[in-house]
C-alpha positions in Angstrom: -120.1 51.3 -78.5 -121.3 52.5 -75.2 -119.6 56.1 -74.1 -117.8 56.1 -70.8 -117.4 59.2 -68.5 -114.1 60.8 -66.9 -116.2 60.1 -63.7 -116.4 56.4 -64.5 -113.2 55.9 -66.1 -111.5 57.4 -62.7 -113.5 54.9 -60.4 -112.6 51.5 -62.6 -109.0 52.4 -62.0 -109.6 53.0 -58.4 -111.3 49.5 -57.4 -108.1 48.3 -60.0 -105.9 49.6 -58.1 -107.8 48.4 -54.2 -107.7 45.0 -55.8 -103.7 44.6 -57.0 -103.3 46.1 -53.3 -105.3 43.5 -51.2 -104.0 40.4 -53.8 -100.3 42.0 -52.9 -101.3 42.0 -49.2 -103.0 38.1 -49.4 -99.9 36.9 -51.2 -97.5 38.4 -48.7 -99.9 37.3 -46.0 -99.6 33.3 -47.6 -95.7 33.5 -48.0 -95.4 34.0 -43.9 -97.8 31.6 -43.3 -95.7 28.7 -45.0 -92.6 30.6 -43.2 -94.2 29.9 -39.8 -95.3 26.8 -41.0 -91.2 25.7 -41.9 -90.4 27.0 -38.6 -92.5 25.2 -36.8 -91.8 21.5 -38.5 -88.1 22.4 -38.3 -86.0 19.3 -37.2 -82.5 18.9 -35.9 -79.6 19.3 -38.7 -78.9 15.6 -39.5 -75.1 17.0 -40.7 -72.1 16.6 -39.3 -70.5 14.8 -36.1 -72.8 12.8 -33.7 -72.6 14.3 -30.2 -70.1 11.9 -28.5 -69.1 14.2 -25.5 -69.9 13.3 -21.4 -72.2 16.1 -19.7 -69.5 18.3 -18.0 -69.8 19.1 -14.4 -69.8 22.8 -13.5 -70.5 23.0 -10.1 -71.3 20.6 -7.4 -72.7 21.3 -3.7 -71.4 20.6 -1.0 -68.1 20.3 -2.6 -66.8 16.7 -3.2 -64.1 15.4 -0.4 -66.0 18.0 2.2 -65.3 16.3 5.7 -68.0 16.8 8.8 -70.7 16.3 6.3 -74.1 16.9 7.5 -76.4 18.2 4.6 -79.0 16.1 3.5 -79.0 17.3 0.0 -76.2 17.0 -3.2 -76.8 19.1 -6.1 -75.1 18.8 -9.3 -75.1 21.5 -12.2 -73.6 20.4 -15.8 -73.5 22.0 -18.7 -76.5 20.4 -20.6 -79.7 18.7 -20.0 -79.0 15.4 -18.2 -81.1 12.1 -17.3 -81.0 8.8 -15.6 -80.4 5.4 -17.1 -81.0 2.1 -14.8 -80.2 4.5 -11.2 -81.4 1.5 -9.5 -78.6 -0.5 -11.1 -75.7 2.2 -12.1 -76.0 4.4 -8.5 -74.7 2.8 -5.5 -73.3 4.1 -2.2 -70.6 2.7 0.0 -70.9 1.6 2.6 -74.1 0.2 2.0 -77.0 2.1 4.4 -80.3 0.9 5.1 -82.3 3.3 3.4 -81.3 4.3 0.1 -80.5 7.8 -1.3 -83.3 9.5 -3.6 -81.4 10.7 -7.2 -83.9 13.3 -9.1 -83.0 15.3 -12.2 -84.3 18.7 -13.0 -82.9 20.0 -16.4 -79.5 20.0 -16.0 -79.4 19.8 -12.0 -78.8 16.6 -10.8 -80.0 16.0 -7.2 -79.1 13.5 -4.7 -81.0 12.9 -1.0 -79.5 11.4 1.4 -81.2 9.2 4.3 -81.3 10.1 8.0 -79.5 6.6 8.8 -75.7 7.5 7.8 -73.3 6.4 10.6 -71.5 8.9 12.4 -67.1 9.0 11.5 -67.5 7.2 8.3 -66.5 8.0 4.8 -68.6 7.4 2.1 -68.5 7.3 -1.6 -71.5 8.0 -4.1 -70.7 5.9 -7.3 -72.4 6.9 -10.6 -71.9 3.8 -12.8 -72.7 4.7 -16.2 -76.7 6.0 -14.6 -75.7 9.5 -15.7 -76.1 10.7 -19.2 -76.8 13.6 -21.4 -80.1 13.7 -22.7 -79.9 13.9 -26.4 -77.3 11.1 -27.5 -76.8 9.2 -23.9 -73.1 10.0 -23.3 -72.6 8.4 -19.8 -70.8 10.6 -16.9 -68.4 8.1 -16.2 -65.4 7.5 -13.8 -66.8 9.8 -11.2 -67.2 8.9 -7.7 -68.7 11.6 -4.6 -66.9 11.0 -1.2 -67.9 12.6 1.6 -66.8 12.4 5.7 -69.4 12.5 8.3 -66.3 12.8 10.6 -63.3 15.2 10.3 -60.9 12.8 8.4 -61.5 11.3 5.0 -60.7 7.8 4.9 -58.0 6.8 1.8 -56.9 3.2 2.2 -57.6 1.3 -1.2 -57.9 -2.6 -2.1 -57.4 -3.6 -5.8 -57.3 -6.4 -8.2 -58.5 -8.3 -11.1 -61.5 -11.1 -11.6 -61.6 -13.8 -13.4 -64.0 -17.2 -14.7 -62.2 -20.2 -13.0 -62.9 -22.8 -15.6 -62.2 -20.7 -18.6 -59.3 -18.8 -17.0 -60.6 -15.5 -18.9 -62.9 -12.6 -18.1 -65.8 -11.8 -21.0 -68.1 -8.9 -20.2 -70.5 -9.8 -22.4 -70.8 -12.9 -20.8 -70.2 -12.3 -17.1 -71.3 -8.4 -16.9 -73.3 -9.7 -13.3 -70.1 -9.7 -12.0 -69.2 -7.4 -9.3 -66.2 -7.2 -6.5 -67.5 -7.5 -2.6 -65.7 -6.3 0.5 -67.4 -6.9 3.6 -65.5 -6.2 7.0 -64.6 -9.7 9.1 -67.0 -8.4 12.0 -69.8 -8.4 9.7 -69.3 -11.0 6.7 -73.1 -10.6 5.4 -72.5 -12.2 2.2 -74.5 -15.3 3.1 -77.2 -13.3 5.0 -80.4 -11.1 3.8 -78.2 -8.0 4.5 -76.4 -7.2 1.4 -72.8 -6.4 1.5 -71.3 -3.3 2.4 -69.2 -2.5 0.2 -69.2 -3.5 -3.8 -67.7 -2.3 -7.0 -68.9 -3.2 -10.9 -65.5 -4.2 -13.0 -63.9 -3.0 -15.7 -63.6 -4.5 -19.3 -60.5 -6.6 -18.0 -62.1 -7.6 -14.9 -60.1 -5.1 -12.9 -61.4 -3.4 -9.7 -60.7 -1.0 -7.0 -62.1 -0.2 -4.0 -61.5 3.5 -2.3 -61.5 5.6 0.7 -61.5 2.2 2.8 -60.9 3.2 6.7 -58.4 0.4 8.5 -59.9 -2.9 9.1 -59.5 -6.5 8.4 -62.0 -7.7 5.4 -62.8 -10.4 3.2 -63.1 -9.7 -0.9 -65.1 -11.8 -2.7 -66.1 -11.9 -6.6 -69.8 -12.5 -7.1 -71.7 -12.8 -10.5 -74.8 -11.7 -9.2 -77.8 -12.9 -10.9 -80.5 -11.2 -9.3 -79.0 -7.7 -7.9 -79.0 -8.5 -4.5 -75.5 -8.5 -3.4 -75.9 -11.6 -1.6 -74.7 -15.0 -2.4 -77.4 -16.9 -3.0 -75.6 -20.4 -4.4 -77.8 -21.1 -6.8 -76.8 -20.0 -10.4 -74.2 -17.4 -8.9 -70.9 -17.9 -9.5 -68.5 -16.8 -6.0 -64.8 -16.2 -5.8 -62.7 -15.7 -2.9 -59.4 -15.4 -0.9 -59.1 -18.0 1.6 -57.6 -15.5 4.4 -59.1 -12.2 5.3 -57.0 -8.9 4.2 -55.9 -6.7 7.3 -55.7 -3.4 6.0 -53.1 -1.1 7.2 -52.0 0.1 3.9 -52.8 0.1 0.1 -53.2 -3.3 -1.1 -53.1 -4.3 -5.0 -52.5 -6.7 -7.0 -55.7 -9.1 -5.7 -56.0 -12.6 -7.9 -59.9 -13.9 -7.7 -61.8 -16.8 -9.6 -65.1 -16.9 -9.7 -66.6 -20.4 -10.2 -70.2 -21.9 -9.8 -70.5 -23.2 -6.3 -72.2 -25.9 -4.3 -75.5 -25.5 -2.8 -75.7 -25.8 0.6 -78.8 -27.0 0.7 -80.5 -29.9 -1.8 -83.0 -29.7 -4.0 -85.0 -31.4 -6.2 -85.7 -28.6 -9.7 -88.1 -30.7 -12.2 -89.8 -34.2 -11.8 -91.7 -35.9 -14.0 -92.8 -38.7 -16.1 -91.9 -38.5 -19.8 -93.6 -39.5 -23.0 -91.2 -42.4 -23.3 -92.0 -43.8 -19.6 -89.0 -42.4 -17.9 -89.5 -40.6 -14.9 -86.8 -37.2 -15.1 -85.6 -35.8 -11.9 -83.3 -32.7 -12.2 -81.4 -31.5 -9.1 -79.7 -28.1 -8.1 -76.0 -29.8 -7.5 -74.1 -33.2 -8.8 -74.9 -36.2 -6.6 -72.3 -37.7 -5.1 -72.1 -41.6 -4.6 -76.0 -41.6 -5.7 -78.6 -43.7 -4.9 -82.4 -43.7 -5.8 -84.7 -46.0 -4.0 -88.5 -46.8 -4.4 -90.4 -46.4 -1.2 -93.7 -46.6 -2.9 -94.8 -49.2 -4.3 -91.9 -51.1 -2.9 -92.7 -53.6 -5.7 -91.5 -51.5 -8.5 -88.4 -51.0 -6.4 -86.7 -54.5 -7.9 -86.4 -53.9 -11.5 -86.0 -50.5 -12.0 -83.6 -49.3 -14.2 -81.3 -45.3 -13.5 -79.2 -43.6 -15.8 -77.0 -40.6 -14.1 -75.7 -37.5 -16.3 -72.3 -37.4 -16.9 -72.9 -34.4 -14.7 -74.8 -36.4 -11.9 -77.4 -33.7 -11.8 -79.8 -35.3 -14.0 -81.4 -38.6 -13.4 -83.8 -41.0 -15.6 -85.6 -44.2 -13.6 -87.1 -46.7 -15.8 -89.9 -49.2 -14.6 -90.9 -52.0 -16.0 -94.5 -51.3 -14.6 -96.0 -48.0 -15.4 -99.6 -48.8 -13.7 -98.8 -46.4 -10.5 -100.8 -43.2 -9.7 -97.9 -41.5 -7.8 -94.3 -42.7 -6.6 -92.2 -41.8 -3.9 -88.8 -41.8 -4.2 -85.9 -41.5 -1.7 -82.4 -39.4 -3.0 -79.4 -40.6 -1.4 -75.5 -40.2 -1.0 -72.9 -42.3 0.3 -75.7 -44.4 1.7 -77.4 -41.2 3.4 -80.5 -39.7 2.3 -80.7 -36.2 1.5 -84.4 -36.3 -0.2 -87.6 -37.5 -0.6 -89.5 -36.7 -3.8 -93.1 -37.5 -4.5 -93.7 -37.7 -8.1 -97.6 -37.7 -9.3 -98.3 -39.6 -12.6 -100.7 -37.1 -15.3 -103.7 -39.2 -15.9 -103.9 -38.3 -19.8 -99.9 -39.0 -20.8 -99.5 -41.2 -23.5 -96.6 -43.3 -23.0 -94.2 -44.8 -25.9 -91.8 -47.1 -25.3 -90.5 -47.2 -28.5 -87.1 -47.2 -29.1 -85.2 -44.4 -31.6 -81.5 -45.3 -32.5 -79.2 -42.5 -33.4 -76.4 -43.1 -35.5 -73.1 -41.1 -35.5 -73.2 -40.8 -39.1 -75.3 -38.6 -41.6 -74.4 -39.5 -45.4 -70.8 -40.2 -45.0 -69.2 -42.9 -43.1 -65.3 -43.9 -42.6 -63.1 -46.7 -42.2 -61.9 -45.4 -38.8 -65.1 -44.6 -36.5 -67.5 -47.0 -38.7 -70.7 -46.9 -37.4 -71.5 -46.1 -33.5 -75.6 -47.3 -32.8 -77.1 -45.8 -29.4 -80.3 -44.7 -28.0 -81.4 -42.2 -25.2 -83.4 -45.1 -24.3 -81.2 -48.2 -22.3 -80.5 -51.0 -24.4 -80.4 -54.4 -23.4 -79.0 -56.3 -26.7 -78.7 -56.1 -30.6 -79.5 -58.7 -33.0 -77.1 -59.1 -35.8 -79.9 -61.3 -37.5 -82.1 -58.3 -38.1 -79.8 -55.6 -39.2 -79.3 -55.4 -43.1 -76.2 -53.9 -44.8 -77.3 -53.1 -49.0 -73.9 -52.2 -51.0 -75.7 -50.9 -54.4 -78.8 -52.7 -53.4 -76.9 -56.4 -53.1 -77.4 -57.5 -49.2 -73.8 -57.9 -47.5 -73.4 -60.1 -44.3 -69.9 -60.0 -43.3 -70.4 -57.1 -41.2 -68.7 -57.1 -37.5 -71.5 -56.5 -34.8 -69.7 -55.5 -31.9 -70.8 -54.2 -28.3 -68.7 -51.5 -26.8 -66.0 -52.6 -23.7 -66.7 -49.3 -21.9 -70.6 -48.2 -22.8 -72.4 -51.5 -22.5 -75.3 -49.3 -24.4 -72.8 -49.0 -27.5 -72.5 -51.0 -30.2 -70.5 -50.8 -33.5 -70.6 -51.8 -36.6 -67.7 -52.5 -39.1 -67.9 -53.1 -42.5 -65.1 -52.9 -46.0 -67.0 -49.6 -46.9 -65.4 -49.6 -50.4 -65.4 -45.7 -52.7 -67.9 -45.3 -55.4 -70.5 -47.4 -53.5 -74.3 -46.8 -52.5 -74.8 -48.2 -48.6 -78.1 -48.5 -46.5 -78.3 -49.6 -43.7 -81.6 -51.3 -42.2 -82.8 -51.8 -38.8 -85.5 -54.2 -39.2 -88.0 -54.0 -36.2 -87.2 -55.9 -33.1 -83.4 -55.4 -34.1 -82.9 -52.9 -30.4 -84.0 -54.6 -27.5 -84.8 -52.5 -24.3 -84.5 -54.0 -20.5 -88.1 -54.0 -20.2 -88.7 -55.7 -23.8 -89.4 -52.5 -25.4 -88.4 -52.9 -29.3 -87.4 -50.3 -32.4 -89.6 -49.6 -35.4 -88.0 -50.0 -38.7 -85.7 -47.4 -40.3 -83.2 -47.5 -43.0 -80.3 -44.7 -43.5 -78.2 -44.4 -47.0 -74.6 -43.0 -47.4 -71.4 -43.3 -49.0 -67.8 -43.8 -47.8 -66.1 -40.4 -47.2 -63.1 -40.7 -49.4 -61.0 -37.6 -47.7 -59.1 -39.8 -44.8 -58.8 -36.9 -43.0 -56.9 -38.4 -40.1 -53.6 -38.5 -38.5 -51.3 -39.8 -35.6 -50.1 -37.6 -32.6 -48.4 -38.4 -29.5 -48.3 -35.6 -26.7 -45.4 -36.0 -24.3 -46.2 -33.9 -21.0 -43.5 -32.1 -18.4 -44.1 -30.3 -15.6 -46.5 -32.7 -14.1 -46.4 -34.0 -10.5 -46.5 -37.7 -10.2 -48.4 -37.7 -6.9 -51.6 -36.1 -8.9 -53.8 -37.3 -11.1 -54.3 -34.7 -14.2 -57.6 -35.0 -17.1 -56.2 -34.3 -20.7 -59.4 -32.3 -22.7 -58.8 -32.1 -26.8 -61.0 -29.0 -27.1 -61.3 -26.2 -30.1 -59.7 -22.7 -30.0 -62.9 -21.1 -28.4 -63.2 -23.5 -25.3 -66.4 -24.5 -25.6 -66.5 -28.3 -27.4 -64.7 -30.9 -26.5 -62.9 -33.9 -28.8 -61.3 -36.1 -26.5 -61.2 -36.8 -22.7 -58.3 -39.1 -21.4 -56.5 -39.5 -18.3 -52.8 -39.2 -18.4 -50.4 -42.5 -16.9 -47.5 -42.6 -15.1 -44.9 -42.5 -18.9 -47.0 -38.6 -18.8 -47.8 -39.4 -22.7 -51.0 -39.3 -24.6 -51.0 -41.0 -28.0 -54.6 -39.9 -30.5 -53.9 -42.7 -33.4 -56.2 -42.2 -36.1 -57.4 -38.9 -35.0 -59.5 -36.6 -37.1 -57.6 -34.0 -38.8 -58.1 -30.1 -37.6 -56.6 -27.8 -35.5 -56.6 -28.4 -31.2 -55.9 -26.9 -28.6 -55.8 -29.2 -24.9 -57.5 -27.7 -21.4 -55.8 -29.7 -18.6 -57.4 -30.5 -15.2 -55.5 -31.2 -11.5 -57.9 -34.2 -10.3 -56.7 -33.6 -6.7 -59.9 -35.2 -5.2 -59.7 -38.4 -8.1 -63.4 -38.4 -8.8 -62.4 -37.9 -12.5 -63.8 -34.9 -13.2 -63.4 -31.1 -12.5 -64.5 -29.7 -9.1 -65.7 -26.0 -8.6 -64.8 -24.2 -5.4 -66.5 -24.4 -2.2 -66.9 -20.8 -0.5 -68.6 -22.7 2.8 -65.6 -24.8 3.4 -62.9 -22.4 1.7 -61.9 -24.9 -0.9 -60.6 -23.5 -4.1 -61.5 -24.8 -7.6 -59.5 -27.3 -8.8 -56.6 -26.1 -10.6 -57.2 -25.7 -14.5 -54.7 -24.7 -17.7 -54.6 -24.3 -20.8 -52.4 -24.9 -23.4 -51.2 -21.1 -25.1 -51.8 -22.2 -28.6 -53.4 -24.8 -31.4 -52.0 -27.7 -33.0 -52.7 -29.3 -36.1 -53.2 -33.1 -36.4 -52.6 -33.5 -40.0 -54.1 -36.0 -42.3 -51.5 -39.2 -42.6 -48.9 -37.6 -40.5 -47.3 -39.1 -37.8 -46.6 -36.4 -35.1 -44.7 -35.8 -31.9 -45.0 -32.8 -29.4 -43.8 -32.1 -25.9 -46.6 -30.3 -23.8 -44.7 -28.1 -20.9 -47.7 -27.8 -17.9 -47.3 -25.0 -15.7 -49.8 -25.0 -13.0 -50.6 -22.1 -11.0 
């Protein structure tokens, strides 16, 4: 054992007692490292409410209302960090000026410069939109307008009403949120013009709107979906409502009615041409053609044996040539015998053209004993041979079939048959069966199904009130939503309808005022100042029930 002295002994349990200090000091010095560290990744509290409350505004300078306004700056304070969403869009000012005002934010000032051009004794009003928001969450600053005099009187006349889609007879936001209100003043009705209007409001939910601080003047409201943000009516896919007489205001006026509807272009124009895989040449227009006519100039001898089919729009058309060996065409567009156009259509060297032609059946793998079977093609037919069309019934060829061309659609035909329950059917278009105008043939195809067994159908006969004899009125069978339609029919002078073996499900009916008698409905004209064509619709559905036989009055009250 090796002897230790007191000397010693007293300098181990010194450097003992450095080292527990500096290990105490290092651990303390780790613990507020990770401390700082926490701090410094420490993230919002993901607890409680969400934030759902507006900035507030504390203070605002000049003061809103102030008349004799000459500053060139507006400065907002709120109560919390604030930012812009879509200014372009949300911020407007009214009425209109040249040169628009500059909006900056900085932290929770919100700053607004005004241009040198305002006009001297006119009231204007700031409106925010929903362009204002706090900057965490994005709660808008809504419902707040700034108004301001450059005069010494404050102008407080008001115009208000409600918008709404003319052929739907509804207003959907979602759908229609382009949709503003215009008021332009008589002695300056710029809607038409490159200057946009001077005075415009967004709508609410419901399609109400209100203009404010309006000075006395006579003006002119319109409705406007506007596509592209220019607050000009530009007639192509905007939509336009208006008043037929301008509104002199002398006092508050409410209660404003306005459809907006899509409108004829002034001007025509041709959208797409082309030559299509099947031969066809497609030529797509920005308005229905009225009383059409299309005419070959060049080569005048494909002019003879050409073939059109019009849209049941009479925006679209299809010409069909029995010659296809041209380099270019030129075709002249015209209307009651007037030409309006002149379109030059180049043919693409490397198109592959095929003529073949592709029947569509109304049927999938059911078919029924009242609609049978309806064959058609995008492509014109000229005829059908019953020799060449094959009916199998469990694989044992039946003949009886009725072959039958339709009395209205020439390019229709039908085909009847004692479908019988239980049985396996095919049906086989041998090729050469579909005959085109320019001898163009079908390929073979066959289709199986069965007989649907459910005979979902049923009888109804709609008696209609409320009608004026002097009009003609269109009867639509459409669905709840508004959007397909069953059944068009025109009503005759006993005002009944009668749907005999009509498919089972529940209706509702959309009714059209034909006052021009072109048969179909006519949107409103802002050039002219004719209105749309008056529309309702029936309040509720009906059922047509399967093997009932049904009666219901239909009360119409146009407005």
């Amino acid at each position: 054992m090796t002897p230790y002295s007191k000397k010693d002994k007293n300098s181990a349990e010194r450097l003992k007692s450095s080292l527990f200090q500096k290990l105490l000091f290092l651990s303390f010095a780790i613990m507020l490292s990770l401390s700082f560290t926490q701090c410094a990744n420490m993230q919002k509290p993901t607890g409680g409410p969400k934030d759902s409350i507006p900035p507030k505004l504390l203070q605002v300078t000049p003061a809103n209302l102030s008349k004799n306004f000459k500053e060139k700056t507006i400065t907002m304070t709120f109560d919390e960090y604030i930012k812009t969403v879509n200014p372009g869009k949300e911020f407007s000012i009214s009425p209109d000026v040249e040169t628009q005002p500059i909006y900056k934010v900085k932290k929770k000032n919100f700053i607004i410069e005004l241009p040198d051009s305002l006009e001297a004794n006119t009231t204007y009003t700031i409106n925010f939109g929903k362009g204002l928001v706090d900057y965490n969450e994005g709660n808008p600053f809504i419902n707040y307008n700034y108004v301001f005099a450059t005069g010494d009187e404050l102008d407080s006349l008001s115009i208000a009403g409600k918008v709404m889609n003319g052929y739907t007879k509804e207003f959907d936001l979602e759908k229609d949120k382009e949709v503003i209100a215009i008021l332009i003043p008589t002695s300056r009705d710029t809607i038409f013009g490159k200057r946009k209007a001077s005075y415009y409001t967004t709508v609410d939910s419901s399609g109400n709107f209100k203009f404010n601080n309006l000075r006395e003047d006579t003006y002119r409201v319109y409705a406007l979906k506007d596509i592209n943000n220019d607050k000009i009516y530009n007639g192509n896919d905007e939509w336009i409502g208006f008043l037929n007489d301008s509104l002199v205001l002398n006092a508050n006026i409410s209660g404003l009615h306005l459809e907006y509807t899509k409108g004829k272009p002034q001007i025509f124009r041709n959208l797409e041409k082309k030559v299509e895989k099947d031969g066809a040449v497609l030529l797509t227009f920005n308005r229905p053609l009225e009383e059409p006519d299309l005419r070959i100039i060049d080569p005048q001898n494909l002019e003879a044996n050409k073939l059109v089919k019009y849209s049941p729009t009479l925006d679209t058309a299809k010409m069909y040539l029995e010659n296809l060996e041209f380099d270019s065409l030129k075709i002249e567009v015209a209307e009651y015998n007037e030409p309006v156009d002149t379109i030059l259509i180049r043919r693409a060297r490397n198109i592959k053209v095929d003529r073949t032609i592709e029947p569509k059946l109304n049927i999938g793998n059911k078919v029924d004993r009242i609609k049978h079977i309806e064959l058609t093609s995008s492509y014109p037919i000229a005829s059908v041979d019953k020799n060449k069309i094959q009916i199998l019934e469990d694989s044992v060829s039946r003949r009886n079939f009725q072959l039958q061309q339709d009395s209205l659609n020439r390019e229709m035909y039908h085909i009847r048959f004692n479908w019988k329950p239980k049985r396996n059917y095919e049906l086989v278009l041998q090729e050469g069966a579909i005959l085109g105008p320019f001898d163009e043939t079908n390929k073979e195809s066959k289709t199986q199904f069965t007989l649907n067994e459910t005979e979902n159908y049923g009888d109804i006969i709609l008696t209609f009130t409320g009608l004026d004899s002097a009009n003609n009125y269109i009867v639509e069978l459409i669905d709840e939503k508004k959007e397909k339609i069953f059944d068009v029919r025109t009503v005759g002078p006993d005002n009944k309808l009668s749907y005999i073996k009509f498919p089972g499900g529940k209706y509702t009916l959309r009714i059209i005022e034909d006052a021009n008698k072109n048969g179909k409905w006519d949107a409103g004209d802002v050039f002219t100042r004719r209105q749309a064509e008056r529309i309702w619709y029936l309040d509720r559905t009906f059922t047509i029930r399967a093997n009932w036989e049904q009666n219901e009055t239909i009360d119409v009250k146009m407005e």
